[in-house]
TIMARTOR-984761 format. One record per residue: residue in one letter; x, y, z of N, C-alpha, C, CB in turn. Coordinates in steps of 0.1 Angstrom, whole numbers, plus 5000, padded with zeros to 4 digits. Glycine has a CB too. Example, Ala and Ser with C-alpha at 12.3 -4.5 7.8 and 13.67 -1.06 7.14 Angstrom:
A513249435078512349555078513249675078511349555090 S512849785071513749895071512950005079514149945057 
//
This chain:
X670241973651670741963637671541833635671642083634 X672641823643673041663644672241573645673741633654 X671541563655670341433649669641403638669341423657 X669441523633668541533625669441433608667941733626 X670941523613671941453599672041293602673741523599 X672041223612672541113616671241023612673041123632 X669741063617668841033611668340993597668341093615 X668941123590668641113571670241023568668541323560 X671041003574672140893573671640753574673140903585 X671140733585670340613585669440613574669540593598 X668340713578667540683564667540633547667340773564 X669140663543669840623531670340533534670740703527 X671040463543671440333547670240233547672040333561 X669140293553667840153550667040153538666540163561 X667540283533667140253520667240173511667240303516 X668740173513669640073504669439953508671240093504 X669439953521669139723525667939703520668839653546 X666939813520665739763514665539743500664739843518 X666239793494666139713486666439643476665939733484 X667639513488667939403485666839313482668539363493 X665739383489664739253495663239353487664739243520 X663739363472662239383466661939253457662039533455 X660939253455659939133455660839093433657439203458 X661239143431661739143415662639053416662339283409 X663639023430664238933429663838783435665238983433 X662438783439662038663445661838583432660738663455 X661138413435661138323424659638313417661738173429 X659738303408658338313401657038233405658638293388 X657838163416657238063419656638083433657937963418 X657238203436656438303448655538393443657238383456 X654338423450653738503445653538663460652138403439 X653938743453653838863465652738953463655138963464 X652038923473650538993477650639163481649938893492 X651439143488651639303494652939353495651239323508 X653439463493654039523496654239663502654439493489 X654539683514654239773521655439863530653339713528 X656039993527656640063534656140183542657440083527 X656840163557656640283558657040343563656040303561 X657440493567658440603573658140653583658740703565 X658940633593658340713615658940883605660440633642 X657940973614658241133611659941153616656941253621 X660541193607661841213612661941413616663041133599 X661141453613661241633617660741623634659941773605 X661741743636661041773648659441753652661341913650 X659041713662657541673667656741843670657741553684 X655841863669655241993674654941933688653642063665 X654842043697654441933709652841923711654941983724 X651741973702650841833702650941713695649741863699 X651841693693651741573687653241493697651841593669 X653741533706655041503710654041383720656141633718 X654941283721654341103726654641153744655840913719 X653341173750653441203764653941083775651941263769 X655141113781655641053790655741033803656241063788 X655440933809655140903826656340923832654640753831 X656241043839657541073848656841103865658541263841 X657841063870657741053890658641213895659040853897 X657841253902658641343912658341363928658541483906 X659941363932659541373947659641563951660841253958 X659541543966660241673970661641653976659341743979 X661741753977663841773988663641663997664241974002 X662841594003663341504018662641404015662941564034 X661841374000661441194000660741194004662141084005 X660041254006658641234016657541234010658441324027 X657441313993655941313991656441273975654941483994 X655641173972656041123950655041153948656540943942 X654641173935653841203926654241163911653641323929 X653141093905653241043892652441113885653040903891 X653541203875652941313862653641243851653441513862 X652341293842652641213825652741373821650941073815 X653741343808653541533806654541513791654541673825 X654241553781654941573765655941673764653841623754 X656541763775657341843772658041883789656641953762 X658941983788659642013800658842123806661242053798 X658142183798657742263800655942213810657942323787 X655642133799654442083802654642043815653941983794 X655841973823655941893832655942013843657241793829 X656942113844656542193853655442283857657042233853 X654242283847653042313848652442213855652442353836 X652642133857651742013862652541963874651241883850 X653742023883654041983888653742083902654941933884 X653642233898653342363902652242313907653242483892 X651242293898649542243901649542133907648442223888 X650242013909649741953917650441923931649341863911 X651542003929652442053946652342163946654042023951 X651342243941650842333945651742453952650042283953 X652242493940653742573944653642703937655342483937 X652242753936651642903931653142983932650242983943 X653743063922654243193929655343113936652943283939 X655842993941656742963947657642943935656642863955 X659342993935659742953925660242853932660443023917 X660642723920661942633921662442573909661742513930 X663442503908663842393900663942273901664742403897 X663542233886663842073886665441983884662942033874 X665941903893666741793892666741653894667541823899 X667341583887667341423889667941413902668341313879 X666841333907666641303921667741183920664841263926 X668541113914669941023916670841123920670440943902 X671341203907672741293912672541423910674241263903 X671341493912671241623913671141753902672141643919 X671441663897671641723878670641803877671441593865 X670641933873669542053866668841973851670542233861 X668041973850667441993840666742123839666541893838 X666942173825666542293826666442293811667442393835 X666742243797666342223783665242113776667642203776 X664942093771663942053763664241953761663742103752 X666041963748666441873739666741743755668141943727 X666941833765667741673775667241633781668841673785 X665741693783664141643789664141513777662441813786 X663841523769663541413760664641333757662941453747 X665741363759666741213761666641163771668241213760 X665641163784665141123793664540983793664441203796 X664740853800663840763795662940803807664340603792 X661740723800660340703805660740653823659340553793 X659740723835659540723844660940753853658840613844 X661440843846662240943858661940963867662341053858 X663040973876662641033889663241163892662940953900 X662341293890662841383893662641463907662541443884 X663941563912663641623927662641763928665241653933 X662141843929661441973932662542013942659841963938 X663542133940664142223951663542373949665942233950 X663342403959662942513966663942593968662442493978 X663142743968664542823976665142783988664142963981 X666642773994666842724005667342584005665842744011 X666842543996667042343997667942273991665742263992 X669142213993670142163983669542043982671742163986 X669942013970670341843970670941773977670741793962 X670641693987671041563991670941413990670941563999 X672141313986671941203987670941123996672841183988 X670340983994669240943998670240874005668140883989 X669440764018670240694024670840584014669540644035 X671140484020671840344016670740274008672340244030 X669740214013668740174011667840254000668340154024 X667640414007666940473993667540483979666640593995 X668740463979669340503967668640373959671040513968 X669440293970669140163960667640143956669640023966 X666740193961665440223957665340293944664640283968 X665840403949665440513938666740453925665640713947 X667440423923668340363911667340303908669840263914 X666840153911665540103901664640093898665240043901 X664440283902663240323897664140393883662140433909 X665140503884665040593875666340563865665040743881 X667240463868668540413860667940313852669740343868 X666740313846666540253834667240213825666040293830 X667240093815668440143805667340233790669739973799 X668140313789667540343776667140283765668040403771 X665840393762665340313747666440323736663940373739 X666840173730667440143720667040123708667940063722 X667340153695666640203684667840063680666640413678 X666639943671667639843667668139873655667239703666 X669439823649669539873631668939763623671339903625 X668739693626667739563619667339543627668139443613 X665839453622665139353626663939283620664939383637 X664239133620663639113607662738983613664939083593 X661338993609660338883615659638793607659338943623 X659438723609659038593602657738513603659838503605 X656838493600655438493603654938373592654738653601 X654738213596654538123582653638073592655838003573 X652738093582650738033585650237983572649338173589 X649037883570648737873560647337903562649237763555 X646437933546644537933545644437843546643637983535 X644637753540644137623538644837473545644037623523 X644137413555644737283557645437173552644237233561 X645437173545645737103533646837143523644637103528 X647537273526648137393516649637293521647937623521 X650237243511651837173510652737333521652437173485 X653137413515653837493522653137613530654737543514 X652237673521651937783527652337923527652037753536 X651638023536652438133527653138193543651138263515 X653738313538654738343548654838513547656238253546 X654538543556655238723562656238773572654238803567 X656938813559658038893561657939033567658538903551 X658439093575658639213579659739273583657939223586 X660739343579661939423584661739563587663139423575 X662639573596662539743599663839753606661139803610 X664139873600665739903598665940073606666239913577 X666640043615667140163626665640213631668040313616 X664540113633663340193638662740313629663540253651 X663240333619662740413609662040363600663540483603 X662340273593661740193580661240103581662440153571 X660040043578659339903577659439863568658139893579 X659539743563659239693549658739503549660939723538 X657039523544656339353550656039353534654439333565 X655939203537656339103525655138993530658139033525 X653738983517653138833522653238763509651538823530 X653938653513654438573504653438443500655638553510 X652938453490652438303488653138183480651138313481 X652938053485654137973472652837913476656137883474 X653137873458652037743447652937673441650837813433 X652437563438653237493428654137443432653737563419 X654337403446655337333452655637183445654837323466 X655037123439655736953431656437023420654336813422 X655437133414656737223401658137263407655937413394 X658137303420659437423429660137243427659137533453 X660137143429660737073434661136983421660137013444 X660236953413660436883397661536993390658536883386 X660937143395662337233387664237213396661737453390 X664137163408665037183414665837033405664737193431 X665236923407665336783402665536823390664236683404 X665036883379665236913367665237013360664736863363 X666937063364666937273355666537223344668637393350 X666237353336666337373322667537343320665937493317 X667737293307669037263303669737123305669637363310 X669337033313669736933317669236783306669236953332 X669236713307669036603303668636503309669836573298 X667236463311666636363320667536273320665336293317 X667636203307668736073305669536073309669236043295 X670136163313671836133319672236223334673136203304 X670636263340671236303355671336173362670136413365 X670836053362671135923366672335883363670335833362 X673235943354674635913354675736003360675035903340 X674836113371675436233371676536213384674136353373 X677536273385678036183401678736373401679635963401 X679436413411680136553409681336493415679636713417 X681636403418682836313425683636253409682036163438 X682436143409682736093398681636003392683936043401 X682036153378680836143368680735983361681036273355 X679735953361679835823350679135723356681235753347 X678835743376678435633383677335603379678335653396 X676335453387675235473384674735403401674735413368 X673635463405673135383419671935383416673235453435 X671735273415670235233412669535193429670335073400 X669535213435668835263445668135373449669535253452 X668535503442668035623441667735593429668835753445 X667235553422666235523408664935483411666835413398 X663835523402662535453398663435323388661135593389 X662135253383662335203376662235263359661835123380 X661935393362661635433348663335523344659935533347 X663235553357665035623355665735563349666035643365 X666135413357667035303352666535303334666635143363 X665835253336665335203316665535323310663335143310 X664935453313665835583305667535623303665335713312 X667835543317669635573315670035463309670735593330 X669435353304669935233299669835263284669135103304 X668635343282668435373263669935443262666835523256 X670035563270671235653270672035593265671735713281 X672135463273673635383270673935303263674135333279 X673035293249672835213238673935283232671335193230 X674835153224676235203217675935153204677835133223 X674735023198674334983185673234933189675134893177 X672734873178671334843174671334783162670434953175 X671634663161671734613149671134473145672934613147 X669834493141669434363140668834293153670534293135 X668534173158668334123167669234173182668534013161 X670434213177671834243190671234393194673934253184 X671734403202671634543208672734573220670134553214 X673734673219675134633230674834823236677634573218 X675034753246675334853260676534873267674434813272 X676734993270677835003276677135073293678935113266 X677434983301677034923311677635043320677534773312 X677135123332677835213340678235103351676935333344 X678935143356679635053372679035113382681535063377 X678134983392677235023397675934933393677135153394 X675834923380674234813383674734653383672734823366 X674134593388674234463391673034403377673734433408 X673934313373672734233361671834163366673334123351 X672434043377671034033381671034013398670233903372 X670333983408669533993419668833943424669134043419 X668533953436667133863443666133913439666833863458 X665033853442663733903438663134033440663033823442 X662834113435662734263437663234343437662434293443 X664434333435665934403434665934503420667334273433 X666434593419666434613404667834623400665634743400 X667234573386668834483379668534523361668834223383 X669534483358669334513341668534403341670734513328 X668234243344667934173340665934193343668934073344 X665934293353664234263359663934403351663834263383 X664634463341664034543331664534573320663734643335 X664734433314664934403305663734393294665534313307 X661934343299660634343291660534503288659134273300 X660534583294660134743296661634813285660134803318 X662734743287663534823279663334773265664934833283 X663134663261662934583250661834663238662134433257 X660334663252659534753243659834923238658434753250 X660934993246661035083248662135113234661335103263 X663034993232663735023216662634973206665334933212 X661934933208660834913196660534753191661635003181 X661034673205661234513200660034433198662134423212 X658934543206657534453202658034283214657534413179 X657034263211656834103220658634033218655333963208 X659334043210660333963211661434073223660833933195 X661433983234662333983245663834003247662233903249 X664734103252665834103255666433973261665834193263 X667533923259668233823268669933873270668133643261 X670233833281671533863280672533763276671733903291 X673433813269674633673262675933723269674833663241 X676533793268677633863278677234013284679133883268 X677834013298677734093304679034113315676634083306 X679634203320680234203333679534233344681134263334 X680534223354680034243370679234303374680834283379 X678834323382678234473388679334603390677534453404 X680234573397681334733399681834703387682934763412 X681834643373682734643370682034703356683534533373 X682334823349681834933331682334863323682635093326 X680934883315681834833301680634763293683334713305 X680834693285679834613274679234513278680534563263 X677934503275677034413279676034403262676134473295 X676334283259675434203248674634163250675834123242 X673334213244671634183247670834133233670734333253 X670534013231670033943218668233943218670633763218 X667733973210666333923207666033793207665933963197 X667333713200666733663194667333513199666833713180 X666233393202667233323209668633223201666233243218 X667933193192668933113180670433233182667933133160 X670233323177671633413177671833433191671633553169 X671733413202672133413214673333273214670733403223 X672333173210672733043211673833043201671532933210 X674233093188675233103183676833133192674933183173 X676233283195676933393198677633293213675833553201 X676733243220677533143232678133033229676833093241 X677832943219678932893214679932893205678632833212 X680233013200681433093196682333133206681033223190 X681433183218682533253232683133103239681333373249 X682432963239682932883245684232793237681932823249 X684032793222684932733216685932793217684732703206 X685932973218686933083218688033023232686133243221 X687232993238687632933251688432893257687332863254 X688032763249688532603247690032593235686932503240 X690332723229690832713219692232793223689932743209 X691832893233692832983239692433113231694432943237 X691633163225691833273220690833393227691533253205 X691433483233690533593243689433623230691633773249 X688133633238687133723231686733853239685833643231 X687133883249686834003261688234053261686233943279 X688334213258689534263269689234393276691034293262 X689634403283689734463297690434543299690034403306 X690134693304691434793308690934813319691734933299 X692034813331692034823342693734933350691734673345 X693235013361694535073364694434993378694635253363 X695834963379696234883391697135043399697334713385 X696934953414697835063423699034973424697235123439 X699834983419701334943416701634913403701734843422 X702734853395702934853383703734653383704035003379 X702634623380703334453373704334423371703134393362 X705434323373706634273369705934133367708034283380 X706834103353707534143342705734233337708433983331 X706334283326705434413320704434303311706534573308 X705034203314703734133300703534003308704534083280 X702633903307703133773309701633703310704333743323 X701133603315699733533322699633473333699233453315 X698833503340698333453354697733353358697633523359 X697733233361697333113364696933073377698033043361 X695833063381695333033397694132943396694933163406 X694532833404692932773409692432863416692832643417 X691232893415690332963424688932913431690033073418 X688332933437686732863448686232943452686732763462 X685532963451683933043458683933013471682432983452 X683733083483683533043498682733133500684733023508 X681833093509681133213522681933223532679633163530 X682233313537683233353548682333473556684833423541 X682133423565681433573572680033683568682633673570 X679333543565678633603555678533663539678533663560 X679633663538679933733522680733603512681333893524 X680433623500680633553492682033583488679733553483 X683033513485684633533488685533433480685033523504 X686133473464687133423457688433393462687233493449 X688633283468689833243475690533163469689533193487 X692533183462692933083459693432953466693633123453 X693332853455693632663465695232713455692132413457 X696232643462697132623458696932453453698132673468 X697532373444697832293443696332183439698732283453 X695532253435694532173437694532043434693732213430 X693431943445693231783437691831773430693431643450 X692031683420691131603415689531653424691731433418 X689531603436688731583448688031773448689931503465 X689131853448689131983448688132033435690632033448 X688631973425687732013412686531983414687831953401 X686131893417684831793414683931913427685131563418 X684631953435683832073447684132163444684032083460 X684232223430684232343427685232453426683532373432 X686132383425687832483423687832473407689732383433 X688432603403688232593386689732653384686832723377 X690432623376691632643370691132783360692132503362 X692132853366691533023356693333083352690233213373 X692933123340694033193331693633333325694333103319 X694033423329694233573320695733603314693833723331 X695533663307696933803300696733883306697033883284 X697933963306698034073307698934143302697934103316 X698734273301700234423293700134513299700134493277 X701134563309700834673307701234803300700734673316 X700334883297700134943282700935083290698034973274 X700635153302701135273304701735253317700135373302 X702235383323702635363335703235523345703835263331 X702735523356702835653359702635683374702035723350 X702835793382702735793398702635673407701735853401 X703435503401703435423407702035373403703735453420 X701435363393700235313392700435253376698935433396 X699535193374699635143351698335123350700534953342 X698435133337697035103326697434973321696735213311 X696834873327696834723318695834693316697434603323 X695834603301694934543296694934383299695134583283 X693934343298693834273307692734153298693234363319 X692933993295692133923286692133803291692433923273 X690833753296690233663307690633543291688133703317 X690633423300690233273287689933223295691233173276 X688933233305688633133318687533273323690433063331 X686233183330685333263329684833243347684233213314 X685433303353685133273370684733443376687033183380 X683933423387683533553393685033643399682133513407 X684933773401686233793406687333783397686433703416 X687433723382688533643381689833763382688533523366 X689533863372690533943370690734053382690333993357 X690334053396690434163406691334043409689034243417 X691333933416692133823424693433823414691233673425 X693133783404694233783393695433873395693733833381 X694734023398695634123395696134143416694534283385 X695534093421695934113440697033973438694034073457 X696833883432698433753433699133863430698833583420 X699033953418700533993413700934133421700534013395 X699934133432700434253440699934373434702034253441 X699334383425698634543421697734513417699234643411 X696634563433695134533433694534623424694434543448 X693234603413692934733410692434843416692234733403 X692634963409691835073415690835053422691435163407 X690535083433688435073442688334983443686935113436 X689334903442688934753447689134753459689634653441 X687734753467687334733480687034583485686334803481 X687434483479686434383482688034263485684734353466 X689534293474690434213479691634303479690634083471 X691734413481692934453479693234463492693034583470 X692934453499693234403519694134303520691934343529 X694434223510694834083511696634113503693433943500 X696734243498698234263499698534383513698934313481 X699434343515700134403528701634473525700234283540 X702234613530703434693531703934643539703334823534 X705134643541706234663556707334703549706734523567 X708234813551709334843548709534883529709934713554 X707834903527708234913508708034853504709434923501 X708134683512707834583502706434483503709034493503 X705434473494704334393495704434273493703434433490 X703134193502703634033503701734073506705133943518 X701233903505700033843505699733813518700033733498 X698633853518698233783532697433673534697533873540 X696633583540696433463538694633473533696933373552 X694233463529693233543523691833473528693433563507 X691733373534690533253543690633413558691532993550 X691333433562691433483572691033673573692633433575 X691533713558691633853559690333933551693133893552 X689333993560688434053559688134133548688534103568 X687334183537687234303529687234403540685734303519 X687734563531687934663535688134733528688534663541 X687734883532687935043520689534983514688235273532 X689534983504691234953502691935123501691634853482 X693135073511694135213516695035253503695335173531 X694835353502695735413490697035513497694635513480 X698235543490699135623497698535763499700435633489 X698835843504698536013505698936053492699436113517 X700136073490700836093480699936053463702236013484 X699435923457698435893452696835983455698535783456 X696435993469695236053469695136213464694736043482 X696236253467696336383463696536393450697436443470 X697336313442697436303431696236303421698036213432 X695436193427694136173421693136283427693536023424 X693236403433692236553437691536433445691136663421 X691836423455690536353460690736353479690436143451 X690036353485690336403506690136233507688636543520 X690336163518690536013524689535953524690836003536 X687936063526686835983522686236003514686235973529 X686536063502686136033491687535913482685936203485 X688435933486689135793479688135653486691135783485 X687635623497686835533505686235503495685935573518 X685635593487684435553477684735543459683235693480 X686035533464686635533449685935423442688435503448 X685435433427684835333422685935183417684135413410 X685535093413686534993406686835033391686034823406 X687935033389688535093375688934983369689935193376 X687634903364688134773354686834773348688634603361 X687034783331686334823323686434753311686534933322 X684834673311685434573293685234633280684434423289 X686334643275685834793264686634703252686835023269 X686334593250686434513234685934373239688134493224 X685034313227683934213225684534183209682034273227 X685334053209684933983191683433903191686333823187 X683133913184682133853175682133773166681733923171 X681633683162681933603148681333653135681533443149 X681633663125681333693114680333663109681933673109 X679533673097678533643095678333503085678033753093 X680133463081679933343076681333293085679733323057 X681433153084682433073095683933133086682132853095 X684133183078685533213074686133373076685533183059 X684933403078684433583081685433623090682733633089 X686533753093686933763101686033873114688033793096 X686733773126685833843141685634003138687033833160 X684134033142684234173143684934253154683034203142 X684634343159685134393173683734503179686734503170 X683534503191682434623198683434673208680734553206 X683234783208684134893215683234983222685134993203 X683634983239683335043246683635173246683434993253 X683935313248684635423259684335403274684035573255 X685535473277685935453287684735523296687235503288 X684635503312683535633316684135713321682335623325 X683335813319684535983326685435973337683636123333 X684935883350685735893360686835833356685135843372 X686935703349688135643345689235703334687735513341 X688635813326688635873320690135973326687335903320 X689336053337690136153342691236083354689036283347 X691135983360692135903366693235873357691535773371 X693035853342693635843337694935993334692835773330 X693936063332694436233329695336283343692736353327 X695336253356695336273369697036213366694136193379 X696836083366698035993367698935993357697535873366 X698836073346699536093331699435913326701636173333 X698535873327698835743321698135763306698335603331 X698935743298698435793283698435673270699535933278 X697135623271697035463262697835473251695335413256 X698535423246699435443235698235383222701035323237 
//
């Protein structure tokens, strides 16, 4: 009666696991061929039908074995009568290890397979075997018992066809040796399983190329086709007016590149046709860096190109910013306002191309490529040791405004490439000599990283936070006042800002 409850206990227990695993919750994209359960008899067995078992018996002194298969206790001593030939003799059966009577049914069948049982006679006790026999007879009859697993779950992936992408696969569980439950699984449509993974419902082609979960806004054009790139570049159309066309540029593409590279500039024919320009061509008239967001001016047309660049150079020449710039530095500028002045040169250093300042430049220095560079700056906010300054180049050199902002000791944000070149001791930062001092992850405090939600190697990958988010323009007659093109910010710089409480006035 107890087994019998412990059995329909299990039975309700595999019921329930089974059916975690019905086919209603697989993906539509599986197809289930079979489904198949089935149930071992859990009632008592009749004994024709009880599973006949190979059991060994000796007599009282080890001297004679005999191997009987037999379905019951009963069965067994009919066939042990008949073939030791024990007519009319009574005796009993015991385990030939420790002497033990068997003499019920239920404890015959908690027996495992190939017992060794003793035959005693009237007259005959049980005695231990020698040294040696024991240990014989132990590895015949100390079996370990059959074990009834509570799971077990098998896995079976073959395909029909050579050629079949995945293939199909069978499943089979069976729970406490009572329950089966097989599963043949076919998957089709494996470029669909994978085009759906690449693209939920709900999503926006256009803008999973801008997707980052670190920080949203990036763009890596290395994991792009080229048709990605030109779809996230429509995305990022801010006007369309006439011949111009202005983008707001993610941080991350490089304008232009070596040959084969992909750049805004090597799909520039394909985006052209793609706003509707027909044969007349994209060119670029202003653009920024590669790390660096923000507005990029693209003309049809070349005459208004050729305006539009000699407006930015007289702007120049005249002192009046046409570009500004919002950037968050890791420290805060002294004095809060003022302009930066540095000769600067281009060098290869170690292979890498490297904005190094000349102090004092000569004559001799110019003429080899040292340029005299000037920005503004303000800064606009200020907060956890960090600011929002704005930032307005009048001198047009690579680097100009990351170097700019490392003289004054507050490298920008993610600026990996010079912020190595200021150095701590004691609280206070000083320069290091910068022909000599390597690019590197630029180190941020703990205190800051935590601030900004971010672990040590995800700050490593912090993006550069310098963003050209205003473009004057000239008017459309010479008395006309400058227009303005206005970027937004991109999300990551966005929420650095939200992080830091720095709040643009």
């Amino acid at each position: 009666m107890e087994s019998n409850i412990v059995q329909l206990a299990r039975m309700e227990y595999a019921m329930k696991s089974l059916s975690l695993l019905y086919p209603k919750s697989l993906s539509r994209y599986v197809a289930v061929s079979t489904s198949v359960v089935t149930q071992q008899q859990l009632s008592e067995p009749s004994p024709e039908t009880r599973r006949v078992r190979p059991c060994r018996v000796s007599t009282a002194d080890r001297s004679l074995r005999k191997g009987i298969s037999a379905h019951s206790l009963e069965d067994l001593l009919h066939k042990v009568q008949y073939t030791l030939r024990l007519a009319d003799k009574p005796f009993v059966l015991v385990l030939e290890e420790d002497g033990t009577m068997v003499e019920t049914e239920e404890y015959f069948q908690t027996l495992a397979d190939n017992t060794v049982f003793m035959i005693l006679q009237k007259g005959q006790k049980w005695k231990p075997s020698s040294e040696q026999g024991t240990r014989s007879q132990l590895s015949l009859s100390r079996k370990p018992a059959k074990k009834i697993d509570v799971a077990r779950v098998t896995f079976d992936l073959y395909k029909v066809n050579p050629q079949d992408f995945i293939g199909c696969l069978n499943v089979k569980a069976t729970l406490y040796g009572t329950y089966s439950l097989s599963y043949n699984l076919h998957c089709y449509g494996a470029k669909r399983i994978v085009k759906h993974q690449l693209h939920p419902r709900g999503s926006s082609k256009r803008s999973r190329p801008l997707e980052n979960q670190r920080f949203p806004g990036l763009l890596q054009p290395e994991n792009l086709s080229r048709e990605q790139l030109i779809d996230a570049l429509r995305a990022c159309v801010l006007d369309q007016r006439g011949p111009l066309v202005t983008l707001n540029k993610p941080q991350g593409l490089p304008v232009t590149g070596k040959p084969g590279e992909l750049t805004l500039l090597s799909v520039l024919p394909e985006l052209s046709q793609s706003l509707g320009l027909g044969e007349r061509e994209l060119q670029v008239v202003r653009a920024s860096g590669k790390e660096t967001s923000g507005l990029v001016l693209l003309s049809s047309c070349p005459e208004t190109a050729s305006r539009l660049q000699k407006f930015f150079t007289y702007s120049q020449r005249a002192q009046r910013p046409i570009a500004t710039y919002w950037a968050v530095t890791d420290g805060i500028p002294a004095p809060s306002e003022g302009k930066i002045q540095a000769a600067l040169k281009l060098e290869h250093i170690e292979g890498v191309d490297l904005v190094v300042p000349v102090k004092s430049p000569s004559r001799k220095d110019i003429l080899e490529g040292v340029k005299r560079t000037l920005s503004y700056y303000r800064v606009v906010a200020t907060g956890s040791g960090c600011a929002l300054v704005q930032l307005q180049p009048l001198t047009a050199f690579p680097s100009q405004l990351q170097v700019h902002m490392v003289l004054q000791l507050c490298p920008v944000l993610g600026d990996h490439k010079y912020s190595a070149r200021v150095s701590t001791v004691l609280g206070q930062r000083f320069l290091l000599p910068a022909e000599s001092t390597k690019p590197q992850r630029q180190v941020l405090d703990e205190a800051l990283i935590r601030r900004l939600h971010l672990t040590p190697s995800q700050a490593a990958q912090l993006p550069l936070h310098l963003h050209l988010h205003c473009l004057h323009l000239p008017g459309a007659r010479p008395r006309d006042t400058p227009s303005e093109l206005l970027a937004p910010l991109p999300p990551y710089f966005s929420r650095t800002l939200q992080y830091l409480g720095l709040h643009q006035q």
